[in-house]
C-alpha positions as CSV (number, residue, x, y, z in Angstrom):
1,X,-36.0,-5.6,6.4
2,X,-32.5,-4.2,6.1
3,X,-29.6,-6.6,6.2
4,X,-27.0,-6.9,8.7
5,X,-23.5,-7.4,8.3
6,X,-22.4,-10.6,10.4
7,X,-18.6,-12.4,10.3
8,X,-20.2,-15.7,11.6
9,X,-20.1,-17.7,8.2
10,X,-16.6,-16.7,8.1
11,X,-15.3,-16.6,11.4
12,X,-14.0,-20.1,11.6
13,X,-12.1,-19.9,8.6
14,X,-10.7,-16.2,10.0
15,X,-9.3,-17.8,13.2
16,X,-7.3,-20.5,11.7
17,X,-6.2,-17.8,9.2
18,X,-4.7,-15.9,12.3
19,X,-3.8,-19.1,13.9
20,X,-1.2,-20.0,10.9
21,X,-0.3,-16.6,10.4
22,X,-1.4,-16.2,6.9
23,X,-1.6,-13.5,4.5
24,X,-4.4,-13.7,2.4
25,X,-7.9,-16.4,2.3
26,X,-9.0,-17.0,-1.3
27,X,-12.6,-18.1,-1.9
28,X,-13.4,-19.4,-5.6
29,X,-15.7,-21.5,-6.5
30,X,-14.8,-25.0,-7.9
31,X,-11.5,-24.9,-5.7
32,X,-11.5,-25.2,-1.9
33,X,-10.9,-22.4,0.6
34,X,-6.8,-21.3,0.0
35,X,-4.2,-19.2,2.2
36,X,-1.2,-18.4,1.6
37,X,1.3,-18.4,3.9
38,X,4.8,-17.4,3.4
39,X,4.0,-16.9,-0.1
40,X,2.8,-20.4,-0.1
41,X,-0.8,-21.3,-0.9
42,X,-2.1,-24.5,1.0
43,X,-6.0,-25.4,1.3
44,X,-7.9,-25.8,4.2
45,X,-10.6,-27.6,3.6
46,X,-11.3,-30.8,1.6
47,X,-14.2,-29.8,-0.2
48,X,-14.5,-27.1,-3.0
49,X,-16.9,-24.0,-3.1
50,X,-19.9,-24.5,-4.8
51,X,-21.8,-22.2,-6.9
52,X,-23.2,-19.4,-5.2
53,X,-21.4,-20.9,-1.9
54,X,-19.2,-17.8,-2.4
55,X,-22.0,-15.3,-3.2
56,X,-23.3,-16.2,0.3
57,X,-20.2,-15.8,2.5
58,X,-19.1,-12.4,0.9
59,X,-22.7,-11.0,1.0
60,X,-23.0,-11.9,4.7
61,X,-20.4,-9.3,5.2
62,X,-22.2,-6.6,3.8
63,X,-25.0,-4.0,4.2
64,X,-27.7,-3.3,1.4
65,X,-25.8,-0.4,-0.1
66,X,-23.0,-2.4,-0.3
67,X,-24.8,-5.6,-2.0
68,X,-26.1,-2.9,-4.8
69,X,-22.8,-1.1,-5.6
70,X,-21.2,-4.4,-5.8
71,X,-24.0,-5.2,-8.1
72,X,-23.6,-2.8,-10.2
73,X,-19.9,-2.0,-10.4
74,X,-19.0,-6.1,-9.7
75,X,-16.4,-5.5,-7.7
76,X,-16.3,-4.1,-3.9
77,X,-13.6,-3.6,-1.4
78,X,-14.0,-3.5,2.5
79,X,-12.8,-3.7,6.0
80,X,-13.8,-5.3,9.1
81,X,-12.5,-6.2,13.0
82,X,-13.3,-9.3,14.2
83,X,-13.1,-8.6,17.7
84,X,-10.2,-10.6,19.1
85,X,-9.1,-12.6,16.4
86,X,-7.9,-9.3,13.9
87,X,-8.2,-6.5,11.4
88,X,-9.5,-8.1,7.6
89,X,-8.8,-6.5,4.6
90,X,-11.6,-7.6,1.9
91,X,-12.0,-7.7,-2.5
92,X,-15.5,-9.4,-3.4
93,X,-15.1,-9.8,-7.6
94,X,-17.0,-11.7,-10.3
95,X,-14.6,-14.4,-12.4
96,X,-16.4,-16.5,-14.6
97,X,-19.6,-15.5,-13.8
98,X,-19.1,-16.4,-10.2
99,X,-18.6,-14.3,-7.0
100,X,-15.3,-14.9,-5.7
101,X,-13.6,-13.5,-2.5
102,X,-10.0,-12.4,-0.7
103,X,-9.4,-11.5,2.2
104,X,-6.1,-10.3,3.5
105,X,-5.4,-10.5,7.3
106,X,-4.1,-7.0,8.7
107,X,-2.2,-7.5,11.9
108,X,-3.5,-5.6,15.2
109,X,-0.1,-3.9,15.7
110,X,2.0,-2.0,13.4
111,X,5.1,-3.1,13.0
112,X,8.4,-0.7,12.9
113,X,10.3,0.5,10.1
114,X,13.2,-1.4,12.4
115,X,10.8,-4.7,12.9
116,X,10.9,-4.5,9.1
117,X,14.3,-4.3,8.1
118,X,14.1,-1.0,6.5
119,X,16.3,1.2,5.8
120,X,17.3,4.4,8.4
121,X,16.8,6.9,6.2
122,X,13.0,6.6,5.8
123,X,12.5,7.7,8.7
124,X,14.4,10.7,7.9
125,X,12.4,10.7,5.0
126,X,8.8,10.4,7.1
127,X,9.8,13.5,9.3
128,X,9.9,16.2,7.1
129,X,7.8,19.1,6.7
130,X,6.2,18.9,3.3
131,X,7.0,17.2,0.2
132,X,5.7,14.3,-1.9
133,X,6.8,10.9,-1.0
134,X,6.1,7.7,-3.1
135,X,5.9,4.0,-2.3
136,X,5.6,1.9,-5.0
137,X,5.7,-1.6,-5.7
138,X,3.9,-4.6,-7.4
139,X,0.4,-6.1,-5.7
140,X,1.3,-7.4,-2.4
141,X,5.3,-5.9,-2.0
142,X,4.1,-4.3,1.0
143,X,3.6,-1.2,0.5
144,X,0.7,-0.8,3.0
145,X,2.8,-1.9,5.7
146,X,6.1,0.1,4.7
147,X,3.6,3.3,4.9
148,X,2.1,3.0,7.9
149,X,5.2,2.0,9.7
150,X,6.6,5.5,8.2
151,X,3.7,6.9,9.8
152,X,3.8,5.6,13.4
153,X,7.4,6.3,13.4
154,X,6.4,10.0,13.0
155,X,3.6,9.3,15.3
156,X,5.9,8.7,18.1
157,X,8.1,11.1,17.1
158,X,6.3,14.7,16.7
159,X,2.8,16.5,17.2
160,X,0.4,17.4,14.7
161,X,-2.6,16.4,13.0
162,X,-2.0,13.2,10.2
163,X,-5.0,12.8,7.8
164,X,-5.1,9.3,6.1
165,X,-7.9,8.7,3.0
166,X,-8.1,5.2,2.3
167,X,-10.0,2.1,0.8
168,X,-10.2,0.6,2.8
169,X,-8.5,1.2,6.2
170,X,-5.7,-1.2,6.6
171,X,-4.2,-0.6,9.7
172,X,-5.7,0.8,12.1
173,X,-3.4,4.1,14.2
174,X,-3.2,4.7,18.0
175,X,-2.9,8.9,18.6
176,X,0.3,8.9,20.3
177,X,2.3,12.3,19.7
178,X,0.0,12.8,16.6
179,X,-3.8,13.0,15.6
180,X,-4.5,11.0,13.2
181,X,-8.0,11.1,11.4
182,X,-8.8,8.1,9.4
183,X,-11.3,8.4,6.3
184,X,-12.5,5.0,4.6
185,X,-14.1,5.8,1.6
186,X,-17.4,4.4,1.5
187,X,-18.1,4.8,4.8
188,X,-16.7,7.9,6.0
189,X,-16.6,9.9,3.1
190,X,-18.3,9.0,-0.3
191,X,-15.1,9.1,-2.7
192,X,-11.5,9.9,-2.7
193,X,-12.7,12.9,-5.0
194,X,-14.8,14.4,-1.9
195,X,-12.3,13.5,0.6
196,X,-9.3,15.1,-1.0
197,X,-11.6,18.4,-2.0
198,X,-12.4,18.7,1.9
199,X,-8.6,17.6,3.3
200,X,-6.8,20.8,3.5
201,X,-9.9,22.6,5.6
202,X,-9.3,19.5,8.1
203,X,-5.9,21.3,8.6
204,X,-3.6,18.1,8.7
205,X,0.4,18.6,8.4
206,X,0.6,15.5,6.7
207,X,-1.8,13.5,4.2
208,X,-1.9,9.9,3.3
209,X,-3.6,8.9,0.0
210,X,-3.9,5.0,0.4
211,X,-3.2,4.6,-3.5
212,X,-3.3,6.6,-6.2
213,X,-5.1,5.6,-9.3
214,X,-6.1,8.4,-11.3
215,X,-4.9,11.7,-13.0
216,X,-7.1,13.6,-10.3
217,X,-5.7,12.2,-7.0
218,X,-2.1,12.1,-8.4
219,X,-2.8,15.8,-9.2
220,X,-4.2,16.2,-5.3
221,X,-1.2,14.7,-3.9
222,X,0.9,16.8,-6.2
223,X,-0.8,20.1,-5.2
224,X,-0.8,18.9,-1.3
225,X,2.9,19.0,-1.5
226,X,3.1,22.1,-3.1
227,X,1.2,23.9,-0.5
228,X,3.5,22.8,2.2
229,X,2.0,19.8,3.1
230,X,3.8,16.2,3.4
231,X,2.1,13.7,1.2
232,X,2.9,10.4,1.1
233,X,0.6,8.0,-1.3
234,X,1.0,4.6,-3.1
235,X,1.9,3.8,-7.0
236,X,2.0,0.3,-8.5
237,X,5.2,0.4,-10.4
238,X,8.3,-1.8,-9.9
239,X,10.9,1.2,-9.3
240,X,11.6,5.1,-10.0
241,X,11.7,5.0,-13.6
242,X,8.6,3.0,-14.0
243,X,6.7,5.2,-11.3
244,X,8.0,8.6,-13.3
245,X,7.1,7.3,-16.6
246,X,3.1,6.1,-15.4
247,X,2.6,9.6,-13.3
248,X,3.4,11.2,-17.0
249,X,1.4,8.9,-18.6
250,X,-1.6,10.0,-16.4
251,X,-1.7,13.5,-17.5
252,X,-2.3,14.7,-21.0
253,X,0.9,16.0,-23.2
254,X,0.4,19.5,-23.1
255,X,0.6,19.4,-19.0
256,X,3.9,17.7,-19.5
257,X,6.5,20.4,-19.0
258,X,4.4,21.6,-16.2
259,X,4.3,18.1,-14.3
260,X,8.2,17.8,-14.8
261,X,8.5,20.9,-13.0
262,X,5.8,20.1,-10.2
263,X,7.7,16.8,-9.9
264,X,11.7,18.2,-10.0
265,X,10.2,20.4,-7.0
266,X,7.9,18.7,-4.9
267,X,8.9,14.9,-4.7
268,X,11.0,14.4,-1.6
269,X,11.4,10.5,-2.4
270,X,10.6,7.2,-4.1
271,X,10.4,4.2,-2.6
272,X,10.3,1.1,-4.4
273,X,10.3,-2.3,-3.0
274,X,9.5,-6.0,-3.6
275,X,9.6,-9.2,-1.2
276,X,12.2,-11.7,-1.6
277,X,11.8,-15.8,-0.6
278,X,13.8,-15.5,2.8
279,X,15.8,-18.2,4.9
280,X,13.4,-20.2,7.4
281,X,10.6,-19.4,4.7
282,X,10.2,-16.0,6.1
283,X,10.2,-12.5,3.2
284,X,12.9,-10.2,3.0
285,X,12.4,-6.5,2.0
286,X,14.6,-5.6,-1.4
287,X,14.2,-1.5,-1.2
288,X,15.0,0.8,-3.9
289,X,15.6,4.7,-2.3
290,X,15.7,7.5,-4.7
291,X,16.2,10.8,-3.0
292,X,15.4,13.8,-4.6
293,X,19.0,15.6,-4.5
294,X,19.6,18.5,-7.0
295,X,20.8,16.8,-9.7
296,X,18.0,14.2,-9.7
297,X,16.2,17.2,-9.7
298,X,17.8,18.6,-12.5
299,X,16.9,14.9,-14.3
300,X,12.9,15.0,-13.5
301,X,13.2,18.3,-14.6
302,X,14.4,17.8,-18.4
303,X,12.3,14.1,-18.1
304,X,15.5,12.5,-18.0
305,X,14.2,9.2,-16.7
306,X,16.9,6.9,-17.8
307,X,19.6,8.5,-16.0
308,X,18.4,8.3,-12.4
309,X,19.5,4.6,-12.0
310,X,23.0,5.4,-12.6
311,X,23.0,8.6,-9.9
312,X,21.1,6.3,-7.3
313,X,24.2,3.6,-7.8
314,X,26.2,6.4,-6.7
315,X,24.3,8.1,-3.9
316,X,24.9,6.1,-0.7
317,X,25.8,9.4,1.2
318,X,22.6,10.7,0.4
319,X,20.4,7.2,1.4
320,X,19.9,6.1,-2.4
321,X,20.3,2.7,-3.0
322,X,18.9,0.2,-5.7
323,X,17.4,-2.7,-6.1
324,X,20.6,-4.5,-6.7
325,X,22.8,-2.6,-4.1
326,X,20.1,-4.1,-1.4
327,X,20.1,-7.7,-2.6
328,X,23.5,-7.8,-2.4
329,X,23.2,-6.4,1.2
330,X,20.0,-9.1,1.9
331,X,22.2,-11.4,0.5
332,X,25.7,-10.5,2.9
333,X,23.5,-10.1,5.9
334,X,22.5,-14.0,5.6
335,X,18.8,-13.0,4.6
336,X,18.6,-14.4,1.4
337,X,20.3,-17.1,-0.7
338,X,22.3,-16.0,-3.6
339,X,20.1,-17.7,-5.5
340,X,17.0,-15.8,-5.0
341,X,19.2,-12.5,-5.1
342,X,20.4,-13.3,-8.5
343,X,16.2,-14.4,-9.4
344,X,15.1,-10.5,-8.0
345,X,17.6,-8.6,-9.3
């Protein structure tokens, strides 16, 4: 008899989750039940998981295809809506021989690029006609959130058909001005190699590569761009010059001077960002902007990493900023202490 999924182990631990607004619900055994909240990690129950407690809440989320790739590759990610309550992001792993679970809480409505705090000039950046745009950040900056906030913004701004591969979906898109097809790999389409080989016959203006891992869909989103398409996709990097420096370090040597090239044409933007401890123990947004201007051009170009920082210090008029310049800002706007703008800087 084939298993069926079912959130009812979970669900009461899923409601208080939304109830206190938290982020993220850690299951390990040996510890109790942990969310974090505000960056802060409380538990919410007295008594820790025991072994194979664990085992049996994550696998009551899945199907029997799902319990045999996890088996094999021992580590799965998912989605799921609880009706009413919320959209769940979830990573089932082994640690010390024990199935261990997190689940992220991914809020019914999308918020703004305004609701976030973010600067004007991505949505500038969101509306253009092709390019290659790149949010990066550390696990958890928000990077999810600043892209699909770029997206609706677009969304509600101009027709045409937005394609979005992802695993797993994270937010879920209303069609407003846009279409927007959502693939979760996995379910919809068996890998990010197959969905990205099929994208440009679904004839989408604009593609969205939820993250990109791997020489081959850096090299997609790359060739997206270059056919006049606007392809926006995730790194994990902690600015420009780390973000430049891991795309090289993805292709062989002997692709290098082509890459640069590729790159000093195509790439429309970087976006870096990380979250900053806030006043009233909310999270401010520090944003690094590097716009892709002739002369940074010129820079990715000759692979002249090191000397973007000092053009972005000086391109305000253009919408560049760094890390520091917005910290400073966070900071004069009341955001953040000077303190914690001194600690991310």
């Amino acid at each position: 008899m084939s298993r069926e999924p079912t959130t009812a182990l979970l669900e009461p631990y899923l409601k208080v989750m939304v109830e206190k607004q938290a982020s993220d619900l850690y299951f390990v055994t040996g510890a109790p039940p942990n969310m974090k909240t505000q960056g802060n990690t409380t538990a919410i129950a007295k008594k820790p998981c025991q072994s194979g407690q664990v085992q049996k809440l994550s696998y009551s989320l899945l199907n029997d295809e799902q319990v045999r790739d996890f088996e094999i590759n021992r580590e799965l990610n998912l989605g799921f809506t609880l009706n009413d309550v919320g959209r769940f992001r979830v990573n089932i792993f082994i640690q010390r021989s024990e199935v261990s679970m997190v689940i992220r809480y991914i809020k019914w409505e999308i918020p703004t690029l305004d609701d976030l705090g973010l600067p004007q000039v991505l949505k500038e950046i969101v509306m253009h006609q092709n390019g290659l745009v790149l949010v990066v950040g550390s696990t958890g900056s928000g990077k999810s959130t600043t892209l699909a906030s770029m997206l609706n913004y677009r969304n509600s701004q101009i027709g045409g058909h937005i394609l979005t591969i992802e695993d797993p979906i994270e937010f879920v898109f209303r069609h407003n001005q846009s279409i927007i097809s959502q693939r979760e790999v996995g379910i919809d389409t068996l890998s990010y190699e197959n969905a990205l080989r099929e994208a440009l016959r679904e004839a989408p203006e604009v593609i969205m590569i939820g993250e990109s891992r791997d020489r081959e869909t850096m090299k997609a989103a790359i060739d997206f761009a270059d056919t006049g398409h606007l392809c926006l996709t995730t790194l994990h990097a902690v600015n420009s010059n780390q973000a430049m420096d891991r795309i090289m370090n993805m292709f062989p040597s002997d692709m290098r001077d082509q890459l640069l090239m590729d790159m000093s044409l195509n790439l429309r933007a970087v976006v870096s960002q990380r979250l900053v401890p806030g006043m009233g123990g909310k999270l401010a947004c520090a944003v690094e902007i590097m716009m892709n201007t002739p002369y940074i051009s010129e820079l990715l170009r000759d692979g002249n990493f090191n000397e973007i920082k000092e053009i972005m210090e000086k391109g305000d008029a253009t919408g560049m900023q760094t890390f520091d310049q917005s910290l400073y800002d966070l900071y004069k706007s009341d955001a953040i202490t000077i303190k914690n703008a001194l600690a991310y800087a």
